[in-house]
N, C-alpha and C positions, 0 to 999 in steps of 0.2 A: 379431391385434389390429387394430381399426381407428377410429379417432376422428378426429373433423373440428373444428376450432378457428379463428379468428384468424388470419392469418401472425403479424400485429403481436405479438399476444399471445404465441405461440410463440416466437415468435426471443426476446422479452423475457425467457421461462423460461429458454431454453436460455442466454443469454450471464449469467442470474443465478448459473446454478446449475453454469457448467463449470469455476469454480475449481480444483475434485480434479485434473480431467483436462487443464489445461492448464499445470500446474505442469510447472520443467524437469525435476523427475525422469521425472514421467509421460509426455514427450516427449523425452523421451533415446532413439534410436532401438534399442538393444539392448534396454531395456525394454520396447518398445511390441510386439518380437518374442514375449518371453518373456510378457507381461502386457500385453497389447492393452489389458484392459477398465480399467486405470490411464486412458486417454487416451481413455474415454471415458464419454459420459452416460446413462442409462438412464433412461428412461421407462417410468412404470407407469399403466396405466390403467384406472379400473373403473366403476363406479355409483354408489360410495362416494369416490373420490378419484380425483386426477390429480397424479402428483408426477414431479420430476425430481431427479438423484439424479447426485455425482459423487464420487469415492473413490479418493483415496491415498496414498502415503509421508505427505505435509504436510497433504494440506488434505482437508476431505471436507464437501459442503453436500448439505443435503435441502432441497427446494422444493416446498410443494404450493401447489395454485392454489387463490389465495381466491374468485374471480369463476368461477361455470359458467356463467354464462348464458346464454354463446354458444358451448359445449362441448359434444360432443355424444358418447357413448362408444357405438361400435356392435359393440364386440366386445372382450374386456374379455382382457388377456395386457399383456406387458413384454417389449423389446427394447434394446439396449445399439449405441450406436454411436461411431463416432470423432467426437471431438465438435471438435475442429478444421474436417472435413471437413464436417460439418451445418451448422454455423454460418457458415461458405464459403457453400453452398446457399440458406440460409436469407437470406442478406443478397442475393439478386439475385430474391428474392420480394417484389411490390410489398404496401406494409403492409396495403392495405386489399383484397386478397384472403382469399378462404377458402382452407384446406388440409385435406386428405384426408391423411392415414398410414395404409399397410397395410402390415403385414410378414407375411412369409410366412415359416416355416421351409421350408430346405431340408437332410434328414439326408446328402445327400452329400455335404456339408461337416465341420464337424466336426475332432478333433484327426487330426494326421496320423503313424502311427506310425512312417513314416518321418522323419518330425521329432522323433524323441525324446516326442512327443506333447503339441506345443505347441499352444496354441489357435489356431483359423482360425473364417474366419468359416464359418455356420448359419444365414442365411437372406438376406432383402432387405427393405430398407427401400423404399418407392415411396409419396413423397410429390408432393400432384399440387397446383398453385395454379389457384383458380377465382375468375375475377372475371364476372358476370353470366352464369354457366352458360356460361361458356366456359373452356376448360382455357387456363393463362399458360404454365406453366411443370409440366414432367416430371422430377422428381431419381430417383436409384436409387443406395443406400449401402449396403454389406454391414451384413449382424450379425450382434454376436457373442455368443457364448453366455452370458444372464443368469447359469446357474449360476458363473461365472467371476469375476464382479462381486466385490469386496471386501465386503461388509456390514458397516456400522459401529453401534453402540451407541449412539444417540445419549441415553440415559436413564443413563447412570454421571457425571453430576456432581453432589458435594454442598458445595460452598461457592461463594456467591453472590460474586464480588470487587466489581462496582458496575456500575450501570446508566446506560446513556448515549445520548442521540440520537443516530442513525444518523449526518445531516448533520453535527452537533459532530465525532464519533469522526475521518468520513474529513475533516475541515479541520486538525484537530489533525496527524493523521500528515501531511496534506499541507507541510504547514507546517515540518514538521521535518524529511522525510525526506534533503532535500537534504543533510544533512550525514553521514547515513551512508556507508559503504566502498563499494566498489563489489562487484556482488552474487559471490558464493563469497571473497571477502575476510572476517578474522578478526571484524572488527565489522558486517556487513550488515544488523545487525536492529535494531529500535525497545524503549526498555526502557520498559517502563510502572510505574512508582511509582506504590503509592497508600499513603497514608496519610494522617491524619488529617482523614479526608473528603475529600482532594484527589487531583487525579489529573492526574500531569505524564507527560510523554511527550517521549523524548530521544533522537536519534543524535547519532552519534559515529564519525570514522574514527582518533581519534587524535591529532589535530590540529587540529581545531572541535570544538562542540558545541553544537546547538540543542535548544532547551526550552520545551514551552509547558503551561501549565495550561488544563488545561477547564475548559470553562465552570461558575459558579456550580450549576446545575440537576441536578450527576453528584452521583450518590447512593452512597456507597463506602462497605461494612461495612465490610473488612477489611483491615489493612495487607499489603501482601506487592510482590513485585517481580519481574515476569513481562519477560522475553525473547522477541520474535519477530520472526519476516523481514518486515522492513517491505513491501515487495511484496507479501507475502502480504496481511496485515493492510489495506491500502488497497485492493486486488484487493477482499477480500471486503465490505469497504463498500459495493462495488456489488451486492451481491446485496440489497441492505434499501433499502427505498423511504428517502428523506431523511427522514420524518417519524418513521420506523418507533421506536421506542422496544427499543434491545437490552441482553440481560443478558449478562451475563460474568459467567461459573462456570469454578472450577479444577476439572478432570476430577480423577473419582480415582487415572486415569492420571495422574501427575506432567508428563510430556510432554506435554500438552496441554490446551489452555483451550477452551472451548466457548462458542458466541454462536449468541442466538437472540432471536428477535422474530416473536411471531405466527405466519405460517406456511412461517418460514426458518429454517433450524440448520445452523450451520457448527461445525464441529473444524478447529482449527488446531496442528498441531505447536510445540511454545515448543523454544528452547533446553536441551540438556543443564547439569545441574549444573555442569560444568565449563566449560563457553562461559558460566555467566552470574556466574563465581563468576570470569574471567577479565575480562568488562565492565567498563570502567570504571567508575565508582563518581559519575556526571555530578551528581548533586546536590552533594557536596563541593565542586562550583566554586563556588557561593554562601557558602560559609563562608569566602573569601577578603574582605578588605578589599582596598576598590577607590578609591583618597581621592582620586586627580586622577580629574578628570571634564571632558570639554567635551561640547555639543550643538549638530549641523551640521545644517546645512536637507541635505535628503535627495535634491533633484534635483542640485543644485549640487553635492553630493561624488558620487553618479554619474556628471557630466558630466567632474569630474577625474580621477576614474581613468579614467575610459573614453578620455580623453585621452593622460595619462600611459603608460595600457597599450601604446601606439603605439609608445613608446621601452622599455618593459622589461614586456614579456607577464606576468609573472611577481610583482611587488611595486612597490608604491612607500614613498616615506619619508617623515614627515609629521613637521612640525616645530612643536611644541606649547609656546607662550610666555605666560607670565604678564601678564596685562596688553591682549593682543591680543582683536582679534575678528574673525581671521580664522586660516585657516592656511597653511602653504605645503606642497603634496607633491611631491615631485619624482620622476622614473625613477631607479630604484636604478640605479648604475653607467653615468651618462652622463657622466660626467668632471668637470671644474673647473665646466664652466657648464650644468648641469642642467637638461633640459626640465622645466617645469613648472606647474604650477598654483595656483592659490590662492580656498578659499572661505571663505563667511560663515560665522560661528558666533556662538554667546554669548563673551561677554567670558569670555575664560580666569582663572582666580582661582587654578592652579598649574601651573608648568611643569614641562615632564619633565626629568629629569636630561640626558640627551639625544634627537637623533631618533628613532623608533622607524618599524620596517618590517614592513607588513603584506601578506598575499597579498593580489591584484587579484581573483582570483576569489573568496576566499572573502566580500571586501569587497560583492564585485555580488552573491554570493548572498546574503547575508544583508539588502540593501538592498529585495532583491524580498519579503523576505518579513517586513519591518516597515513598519508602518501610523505615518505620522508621521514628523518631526525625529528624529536619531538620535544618540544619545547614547554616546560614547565612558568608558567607566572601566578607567582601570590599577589595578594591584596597585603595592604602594610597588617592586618590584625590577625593576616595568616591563615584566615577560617573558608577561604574562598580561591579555588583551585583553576587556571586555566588550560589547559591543552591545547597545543596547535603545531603549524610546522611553517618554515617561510618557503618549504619545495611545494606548501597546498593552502595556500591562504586564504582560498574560498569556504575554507572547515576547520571548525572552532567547539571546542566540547570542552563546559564547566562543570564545576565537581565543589561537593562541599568537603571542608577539611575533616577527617571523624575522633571522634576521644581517643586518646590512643588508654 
C-alpha cells in the first residue's frame, strides 16, 4: 500500500477516528498482548475510498475522507497499527508537509506458535514528511495483521432515537459531566432521556445531579432512555466537525447506540439492563416542590466560598433569613466566632427553618457551569438543594443538603 496525503489532513483522520483503539479496555496492557488490533487504527485505501477505522469492547468509529483533492492512492491494500504510537509520530510532523505511507509486508512475522499463537506484528509501516522535496521527518511502526481486526456492522440499526448538532450534543455532555462518579465507579455514565420531543442529559454520582435540555432544534421520535460512559460519548464528539448534523439510532443490538453524520459512524456501547435499571431515576428531582427560593449575584458567592474554603475545605453554612438581602456563610466548624462571609442577594421573602450546609466544591462546580445570577431552591424539609439561573434555564444542578 502506498498513498501520499496532508500531514494536517492525516493526523486530523487518525485522532477522529481512534476512539475504538484508545479506549481503557483496548489499552489495558494484557489485552494489547492478547488483541493488539483493539489499540489500533487501520487504514484502507483505494481509488474508490480512503477510510479509517477503529474497533472495540466500547466504541468502534469508521471515517472516510470527504476531500481527495490532495490525496493521492499509489497502491491500493490496508494496514492496522498502534494508534497511540502513530499519533505520537504524527504530532511532531509540521502540518503543512506532505506525507508518503508505505507498508510493506513482512511474512517472518506473524503469530508465534511458541506464544500459544498470539498476534505479532507482519510488516512496517514507513511514513516519510516532505516539505519542498525535501524529506522532514522518517517514522517506522510495526503492522499488524488486518485479518485480526475486529469488523463491525455498521448497517444493523433500525430506530432513529433524535437527531442533533454535533457542537449542541458535545456542549450538553460538557456541561454535565462534571457531576458524574468518577470513571469505573457505579454511576460514571450520562443518561440521555428523551421524550416528548425533548432531550435532557444528566450525571449523577449520587450526591449531585446536573441537567441540561437541548437545544430547541433536536428533533426526537421516540421516547426511550439510553445510558453511556460519558467519556466515551464527548470523546466521540470529536470525531464530527461542529456543524456536522448527527443521528442517533438504537442498534438492534440492545447494547449499543449508533451515531452518524455524513462521512463518520461511531458504535458506542450503552449500559446493561441492570446498570440502567440501577440509575437513578434524575428527572424525579423535578417533581419535588421547592417553595423557599433566593437569587445570589454569582461572582460574589464564588469569592465566598472560595474564601470560607480557607477555613473548612469541605462545606460551608449559609444562613437564609426572611426579610434580608443578603446572606451570611460561615466555615462549618470554626467555633463560637466563625470565619466568614457575607453576599448580595434578592430580598429574601422565606426563611429556612434553620442553617443549612453545603459542599464548597460542589458549589464552585456548579457555579462554572451556570450562565448568570444563581438561584438557590429548597424543598420544604430542607435536605434537597436546587441550582439554576432564569439568564440559563436549559441547566439545572441538585445537591443534597449536608450535616452541618
Amino acid at each position: 500500500m502506498k498513498i501520499t496525503m496532508p500531514a494536517k489532513q492525516l493526523r486530523d483522520a487518525v485522532e477522529k477516528s481512534s476512539l475504538g483503539a484508545l479506549t481503557k479496555k483496548a489499552q489495558d496492557r494484557d489485552r494489547k498482548i492478547i488483541m493488539p488490533t483493539d489499540a489500533c487504527i487501520k487504514i484502507s485505501a483505494s481509488n474508490d475510498a480512503v477510510t479509517f477505522e477503529s474497533s472495540s469492547q466500547d466504541a468502534s468509529v469508521l471515517l472516510e475522507l470527504k476531500d481527495y483533492s490532495a490525496v493521492a492512492v499509489k497502491e491500493n491494500g490496508a494496514f492496522c497499527v498502534d494508534a497511540k504510537d502513530y499519533l505520537k509520530l504524527l504530532k511532531t510532523i509540521p502540518e503543512d508537509c506532505t506525507v508518503n505511507i508505505s507498508y510493506e509486508t513482512n511474512y517472518t512475522y506473524g503469530k508465534d506458535p511458541l506464544e500459544h499463537a498470539l498476534p505479532r506484528p507482519n510488516g512496517m509501516i514507513t511514513t516519510v514528511a516532505i516539505d519542498s522535496n525535501s524529506q522532514k521527518r522518517i517514522g517506522r511502526n510495526d503492522a499488524y495483521p488486518v485479518d485480526d481486526f475486529k469488523e463491525v456492522d455498521y448497517c444493523t440499526h433500525n430506530l432513529k432515537l433524535f437527531t442533533i448538532k454535533a457542537e449542541s450534543l458535545r456542549k450538553c455532555i460538557s456541561r454535565v459531566l462534571f457531576a458524574s462518579a468518577k470513571p469505573d465507579e457505579l454511576w460514571d455514565g450520562i443518561a440521555i432521556y428523551i421524550s416528548d420531543g425533548k432531550i435532557v442529559f444528566a450525571c449523577t454520582d449520587g450526591k449531585r445531579c446536573a441537567m441540561i435540555t437541548a437545544d430547541e432544534d433536536v428533533k426526537a421520535t421516540v421516547n426511550q432512555t439510553i445510558l453511556v460512559n460519558g467519556k466515551l460519548m464527548k470523546d466521540a464528539c470529536r470525531a464530527f466537525d461542529d456543524d456536522a448534523i448527527i443521528n442517533i439510532y438504537k442498534c438492534e443490538d440492545p447494547k449499543h447506540i449508533f451515531l452518524c453524520a455524513y462521512n463518520t459512524k461511531i458504535i458506542l456501547a450503552t449500559a446493561s439492563a441492570n446498570e440502567a435499571q440501577g440509575f437513578p431515576k434524575c428527572l424525579s428531582l423535578h417533581k419535588h416542590d421547592y417553595p423557599i427560593s433566593v437569587v445570589i449575584d454569582k461572582a460574589d458567592l464564588l469569592d465566598a466560598v472560595n474564601f470560607v474554603s480557607q477555613y473548612n475545605s469541605e462545606k460551608s453554612v449559609f444562613y437564609i433569613i426572611k426579610g434580608m438581602s443578603e446572606i451570611k456563610i460561615e466555615a462549618a466548624y470554626s467555633g463560637d466566632d466563625p470565619d466568614k462571609a457575607i453576599v448580595r442577594c434578592a430580598p429574601i421573602t422565606a426563611s429556612l427553618k434553620k442553617p443549612v450546609a453545603m459542599s464548597n466544591q460542589f458549589l464552585i462546580d456548579a457555579c462554572k457551569k451556570i450562565s448568570g445570577d444563581v438561584r438557590f431552591s429548597f424543598t420544604k424539609d430542607e435536605k434537597k438543594i436546587r441550582m439554576d439561573s432564569s439568564d440559563d434555564p436549559r441547566f439545572v444542578h441538585f445537591m443534597q443538603a449536608m450535616e452541618i
